[in-house]
C-alpha positions, 0 to 999 in steps of 0.5 A: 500500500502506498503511503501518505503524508499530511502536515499537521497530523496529530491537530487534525487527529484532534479535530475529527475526534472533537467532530465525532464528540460533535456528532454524539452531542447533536444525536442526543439533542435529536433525542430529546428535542426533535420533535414534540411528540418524541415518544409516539415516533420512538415508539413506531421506530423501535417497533420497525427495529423489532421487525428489521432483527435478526429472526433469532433475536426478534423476542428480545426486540420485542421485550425490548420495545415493550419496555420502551414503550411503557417508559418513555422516560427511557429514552433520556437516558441514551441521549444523556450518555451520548452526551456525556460521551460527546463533551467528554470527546470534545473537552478532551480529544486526546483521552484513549478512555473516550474513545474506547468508551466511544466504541463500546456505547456505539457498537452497544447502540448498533446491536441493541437499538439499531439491531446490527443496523436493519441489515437484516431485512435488506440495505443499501448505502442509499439507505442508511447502511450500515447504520450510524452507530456502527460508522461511529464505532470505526470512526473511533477505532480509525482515529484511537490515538498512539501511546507513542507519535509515528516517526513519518506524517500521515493521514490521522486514520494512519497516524492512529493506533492501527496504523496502516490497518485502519484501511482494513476498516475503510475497505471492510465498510465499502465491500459491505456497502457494495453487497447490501447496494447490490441486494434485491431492495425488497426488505423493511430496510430497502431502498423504496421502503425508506423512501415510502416512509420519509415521503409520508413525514417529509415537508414540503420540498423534501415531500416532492423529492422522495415522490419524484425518486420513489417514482423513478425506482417502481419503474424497474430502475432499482436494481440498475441504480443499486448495481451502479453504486454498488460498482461505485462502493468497490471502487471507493473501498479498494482504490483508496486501500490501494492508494491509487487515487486517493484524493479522487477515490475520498471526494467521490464518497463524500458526495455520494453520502452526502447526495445520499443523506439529503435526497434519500435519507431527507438529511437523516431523518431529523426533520421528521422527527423519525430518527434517533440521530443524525443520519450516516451521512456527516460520520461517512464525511468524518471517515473521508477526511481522516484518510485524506492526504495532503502530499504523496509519498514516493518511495521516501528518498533523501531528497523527497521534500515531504519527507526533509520537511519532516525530518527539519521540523522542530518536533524531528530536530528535537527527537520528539513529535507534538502530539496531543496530551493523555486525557481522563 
């Protein structure tokens, strides 16, 4: 795999951490905030997250929802500790505990509120896929600072404690994302389901939208639209892997998620008061940037002035790399 350099490494690592801590935050005032009759819509949405289980696990989806049902005051207290999670990223982004806590509570939230995120009954990445939670999960297993600083610049994923590997995840995530896209979108969580769902809560423009799409899908064009960005998904997945393209490879997925989280998931579902968060979209852009490149590596001769301006900087010429402080 070729490798990257990125100035700057260790202030940029910090800044996608304290955005995933921004994230969390804004996921926990959609809890509690959005809209008036947050626990009717709950209600609806665990009972779709009971129907979406894996068969095996659908009696414990159903107690489950039973339980949230008849407490509405439950529903506090995810968002509270997703706050909590998200200031604590926020305050202090270097801390290794918030991020394993991080991981812990979003891989949690992906089994148990989302049930592994619908996958299911279906999928698709113009459909929520994998499921916020699980994109949070890789997100704070790419960025988990290093005990001690790389001795070359690289991307934050890169710069993190899986190093190269973190790659693996980005790769894993979009072969995923191409077979679940490439699926007969047939299930409770396909495509034109989850767009019947949002053109019937969905204001006005969004509304108009989501009728004009779901029309061109029940013309026969949904397996072809889920083929091509099943081609797409692969594509993104095994080129920035490879490190062949990366920059082109990076923009292309961000459009798409973006493209995806406003003209499919009707910017994940927060204007509708249906969701319990945000959406994929923003997590899929924060994956983006963390292995975004600032300069091509070649081979790492004497002379390669991203490798001398390495060498000379303060940090190299002191035998020591900034990077940011162990936090609680």
């Amino acid at each position: 795999m070729g490798r990257f350099a990125m100035g700057g490494g260790a202030p940029t690592a910090d800044a996608l951490r304290r955005a995933l801590g921004a994230l969390w935050i804004a996921d926990a005032l959609v809890k509690v905030i959005l809209p008036f009759d947050r626990p009717g819509e709950q209600s609806y949405e665990q009972i779709m997250t009971a129907e979406s289980a894996p068969a095996a696990l659908q009696r414990f989806f159903a107690w489950e929802t039973h339980v949230f049902v008849s407490h509405p005051f439950l529903w506090w207290l995810p968002a509270a500790a997703e706050l909590a999670v998200g200031i604590w990223l926020v305050l202090w982004p270097g801390s290794r505990r918030a991020l394993a806590v991080s991981a812990g509570w979003a891989l949690l939230v992906w089994a148990v509120g989302e049930a592994l995120g619908g996958l299911a009954s279906g999928g698709s990445l113009l459909a929520d896929y994998p499921g916020a939670a699980l994109l949070y999960a890789a997100a704070a297993v790419v960025l988990f600072p290093r005990t001690t600083p790389r001795d070359a610049a690289a991307p934050p994923a890169e710069a993190g404690l899986a190093g190269p590997w973190s790659r693996t995840v980005w790769l894993a995530l979009w072969i995923g994302a191409a077979f679940f896209s490439a699926m007969p979108q047939t299930g409770t969580n396909s495509m034109p389901f989850m767009l019947a769902i949002n053109r019937s809560e969905a204001p006005g423009p969004l509304h108009a939208l989501d009728s004009a799409e779901l029309r061109w899908l029940t013309v026969g064009n949904t397996n072809l639209l889920g083929f091509a960005v099943a081609g797409a998904c692969l594509a993104i997945g095994f080129l920035v892997f490879l490190g062949w393209l990366p920059r082109l490879m990076l923009s292309i997925s961000i459009l798409l998620a973006l493209a995806s989280w406003f003209a499919m998931e009707n910017l994940g579902g927060i204007v509708t008061g249906s969701s319990t968060d945000v959406g994929t979209g923003p997590v899929w852009v924060l994956l983006a940037v963390a292995f975004w490149p600032a300069a091509r590596v070649s081979a790492g001769g004497a002379g390669d002035p991203a490798l001398t301006a390495g060498r000379e900087s303060p940090a190299a010429g002191t035998g020591t790399t900034a990077r940011s402080g162990e936090r609680p």
